[in-house]
N, C-alpha and C positions, 0 to 999 in steps of 0.2 A: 055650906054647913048643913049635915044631916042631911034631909031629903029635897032643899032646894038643887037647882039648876047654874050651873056656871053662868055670869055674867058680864059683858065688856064692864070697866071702870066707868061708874056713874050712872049704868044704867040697872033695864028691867031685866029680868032672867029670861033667858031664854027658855022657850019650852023643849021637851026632851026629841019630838019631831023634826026641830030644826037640827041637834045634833047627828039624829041618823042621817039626814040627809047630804051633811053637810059631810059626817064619815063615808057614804057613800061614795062622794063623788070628788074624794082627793086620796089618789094612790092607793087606791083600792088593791089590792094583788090579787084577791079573789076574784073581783069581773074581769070577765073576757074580754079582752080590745073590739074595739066598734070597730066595724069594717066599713070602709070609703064607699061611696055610691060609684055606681058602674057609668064610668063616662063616656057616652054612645058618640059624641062629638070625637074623643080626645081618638077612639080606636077608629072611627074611618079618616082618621087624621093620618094616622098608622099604615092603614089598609090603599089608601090612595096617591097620597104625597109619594111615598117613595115609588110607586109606578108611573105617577106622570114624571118624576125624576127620568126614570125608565124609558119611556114614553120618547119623551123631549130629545134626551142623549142620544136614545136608539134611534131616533129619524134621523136626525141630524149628523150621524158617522154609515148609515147605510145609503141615501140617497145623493142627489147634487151637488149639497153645500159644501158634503166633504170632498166631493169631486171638483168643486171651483174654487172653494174657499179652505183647505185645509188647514193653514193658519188657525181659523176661525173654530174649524172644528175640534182642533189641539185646545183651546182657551176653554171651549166650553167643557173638554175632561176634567181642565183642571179647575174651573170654575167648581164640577160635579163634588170633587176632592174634597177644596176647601168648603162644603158647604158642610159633608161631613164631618172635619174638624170641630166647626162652629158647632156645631149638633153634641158631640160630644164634650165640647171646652161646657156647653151650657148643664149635661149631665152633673160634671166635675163643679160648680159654680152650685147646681142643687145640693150636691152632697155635703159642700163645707158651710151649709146653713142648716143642715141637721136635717134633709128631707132624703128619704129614699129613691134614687133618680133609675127607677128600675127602667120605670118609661123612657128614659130619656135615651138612656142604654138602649133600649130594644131599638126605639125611632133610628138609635145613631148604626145602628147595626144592618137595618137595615135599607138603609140608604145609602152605606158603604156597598152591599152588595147590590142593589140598583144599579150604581155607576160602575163598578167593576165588570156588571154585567153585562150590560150598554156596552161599553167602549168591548169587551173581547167578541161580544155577539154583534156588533154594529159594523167593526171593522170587517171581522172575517167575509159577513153578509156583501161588505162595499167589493172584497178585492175579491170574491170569485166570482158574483153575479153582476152586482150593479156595477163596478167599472170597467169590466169589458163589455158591457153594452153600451155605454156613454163611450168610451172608446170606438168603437166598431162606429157608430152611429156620428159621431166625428170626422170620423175618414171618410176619404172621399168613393164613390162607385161607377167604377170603368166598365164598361160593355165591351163585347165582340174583341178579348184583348187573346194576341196568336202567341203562345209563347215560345214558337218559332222563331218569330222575329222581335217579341216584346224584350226588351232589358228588364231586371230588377230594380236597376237603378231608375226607370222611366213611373215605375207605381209602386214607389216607397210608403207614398200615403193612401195606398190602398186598403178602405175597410172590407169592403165586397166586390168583387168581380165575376164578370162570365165573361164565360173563356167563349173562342169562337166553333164554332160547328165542329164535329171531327174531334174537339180535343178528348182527351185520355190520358188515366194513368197508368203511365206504364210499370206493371205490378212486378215484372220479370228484373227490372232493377230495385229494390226495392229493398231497404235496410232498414238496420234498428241498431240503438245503444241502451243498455240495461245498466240502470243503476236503481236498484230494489223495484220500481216503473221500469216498463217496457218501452223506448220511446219509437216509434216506426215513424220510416218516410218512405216517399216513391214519386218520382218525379212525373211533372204535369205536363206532357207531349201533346204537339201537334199530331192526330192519327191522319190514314187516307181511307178512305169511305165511309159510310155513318155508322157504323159499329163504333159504340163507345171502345169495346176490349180489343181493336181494331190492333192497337200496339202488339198484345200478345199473342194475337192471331200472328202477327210479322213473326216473331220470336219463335213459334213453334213452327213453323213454318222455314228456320233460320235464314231468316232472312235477315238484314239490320235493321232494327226500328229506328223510326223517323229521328233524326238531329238536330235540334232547333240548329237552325242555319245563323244564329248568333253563335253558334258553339259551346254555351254555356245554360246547364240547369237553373234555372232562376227561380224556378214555381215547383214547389214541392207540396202534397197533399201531407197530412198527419194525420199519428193519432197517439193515445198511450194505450200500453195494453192489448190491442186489437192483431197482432202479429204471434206468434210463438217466439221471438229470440232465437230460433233454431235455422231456420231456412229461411232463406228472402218468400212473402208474403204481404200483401198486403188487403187480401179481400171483406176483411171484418172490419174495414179502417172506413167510415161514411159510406160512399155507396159507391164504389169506384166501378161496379158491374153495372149500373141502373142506368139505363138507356138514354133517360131525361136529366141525369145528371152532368151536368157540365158550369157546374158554376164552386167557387171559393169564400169561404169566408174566414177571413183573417183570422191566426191565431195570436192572441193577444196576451197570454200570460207569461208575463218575465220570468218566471223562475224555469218554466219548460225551456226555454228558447234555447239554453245552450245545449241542453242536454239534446234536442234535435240537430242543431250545427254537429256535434259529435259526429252524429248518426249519420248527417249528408257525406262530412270529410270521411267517413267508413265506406259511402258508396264511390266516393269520388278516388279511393284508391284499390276497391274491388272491382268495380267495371270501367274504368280509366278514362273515367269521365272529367268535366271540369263544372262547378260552380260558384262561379263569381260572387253574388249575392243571392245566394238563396233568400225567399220570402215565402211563408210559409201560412198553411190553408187548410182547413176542414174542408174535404170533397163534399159537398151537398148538393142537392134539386134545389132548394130553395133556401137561399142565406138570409133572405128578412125573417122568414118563418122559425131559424134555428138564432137568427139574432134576437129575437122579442121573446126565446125560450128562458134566456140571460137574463133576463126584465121581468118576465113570471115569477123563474124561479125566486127570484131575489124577494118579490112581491111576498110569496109562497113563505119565505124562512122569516119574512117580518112581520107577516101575518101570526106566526107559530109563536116569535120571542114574545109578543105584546101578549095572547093569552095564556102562556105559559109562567111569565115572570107576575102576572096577574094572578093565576091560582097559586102559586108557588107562597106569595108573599102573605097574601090571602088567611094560605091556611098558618104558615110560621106566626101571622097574627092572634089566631084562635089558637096557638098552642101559649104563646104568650100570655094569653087572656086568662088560660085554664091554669097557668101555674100561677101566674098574680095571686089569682083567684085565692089559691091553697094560702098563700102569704100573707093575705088579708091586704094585699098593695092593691088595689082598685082603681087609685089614681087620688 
């Protein structure tokens, strides 16, 4: 009544103070929403988690385990998987309780790209570098071996060999098969005197070069790329001229292998040869030294994923941060 103050039933009047305050601070539309405090914890939550995801994955599909235990290594992709789901099911679980699961989103986003990146950068890391060097480093290493008289079939489980004194490849036979790669081969002769090129010295010379006296090619050098596809060639292929070369180091990649076999059955019906079991070889000086290149490298492209997938994430964090930010989602 008149100029008193609203009152609850039974009581004192309120004073006019308590009512602004009290309009203040229910549904106001005029104040501006209160913006969340910045969660320093909840964002190198963000910034880290999904890189030791990273971290963890990408060891474990470039080095050993995947190379002893690949069972193991398949579990932990899909361990990676499900953790994402759970990350995002948690998103969806914020949402239907009326909170905005922007964070939850992001975390789940990316930790998906974490593990997707691991497994395609871990794997490819494992099967060019590190498993033919575990490979190589497996097999066994023959010395002084003649491939005059060695069989194929006698060092099937060869990772490194050197050949005996004299030997050479002979470059005058020496083929290729092109499919979009160039694949070159040239078989691994016993020569006569100590000239590596000792073979093609016979050849120009027309003379016959030496015949392994088993009758059959068995030891081919390789390479890809390092020939023209146009004429028989092979002096851009390891170092088949270098005086101190006379040693092999197994080639190990499955998906070349047949495309080389091609290339032998091309020489074996150009110069009328015969190879039984070809086993094939990067000509090098030194095969430990280009074996532990396979273990650098690998070293080398894991060293790059772990700082790369670290700024990468890094900064997708601070873009994240800066749009919250606009949204007033803070956390």
């Amino acid at each position: 009544q008149g100029g008193q103050s609203c009152s609850p039933a039974g009581g004192a009047p309120l004073p006019p103070q308590s009512l602004t305050m009290a309009y203040g601070t229910i549904n106001n539309p005029l104040k501006p929403p209160r913006r969340r405090l910045l969660n320093i914890q909840g964002i190198c939550l963000c910034i880290f988690l999904p890189w030791l995801a990273f971290v963890t994955l990408y060891t474990i599909l470039t080095f050993s385990v995947a190379y002893q235990y690949p069972g193991f290594a398949t579990a932990c992709i899909v361990a990676g998987y499900l953790l994402v789901v759970l990350v995002f099911a948690l998103a969806y679980r914020a949402r239907r309780r009326d909170r905005e699961p922007l964070w939850y989103n992001f975390f789940g986003w990316a930790l998906l790209v974490a593990v997707t990146a691991a497994t395609i950068c871990g794997s490819l890391n494992h099967w060019h570098n590190m498993r033919p060097f575990y490979d190589i480093e497996n097999l066994k290493t023959y010395p002084n071996i003649d491939p005059s008289v060695s069989l194929g079939q006698q060092t099937m489980d060869a990772g490194r060999v050197y050949f005996a004194d004299h030997t050479c490849v002979e470059e005058t036979k020496a083929s290729w098969f092109k499919d979009n790669d160039v694949y070159c081969v040239a078989p691994i002769v016993m020569g006569r005197g100590p000239a590596q090129d000792r073979c093609n010295l016979r050849a120009k010379a027309g003379m016959d070069p030496v015949v392994p006296l088993t009758g059959t090619y068995d030891y081919w050098a390789v390479g890809v790329n390092c020939c023209s596809g146009v004429k028989p060639e092979f002096v851009k292929c390891g170092h088949p001229r270098q005086l101190r070369a006379r040693s092999g180091l197994r080639m190990m990649k499955d998906e070349q292998r047949s495309f080389f076999r091609l290339a032998v059955q091309q020489a074996e019906v150009a110069y009328g040869i015969v190879a039984n079991h070809p086993l094939f070889f990067y000509w090098t000086e030194d095969p430990v030294a280009d074996m532990l290149e396979y273990r650098d490298e690998g070293f080398r492209y894991y060293l790059i994923g772990l700082f790369g997938h670290f700024a990468i994430n890094a900064l997708g964090t601070v873009f994240a941060l800066v749009g919250f930010w606009k949204l007033g989602e803070m956390w």
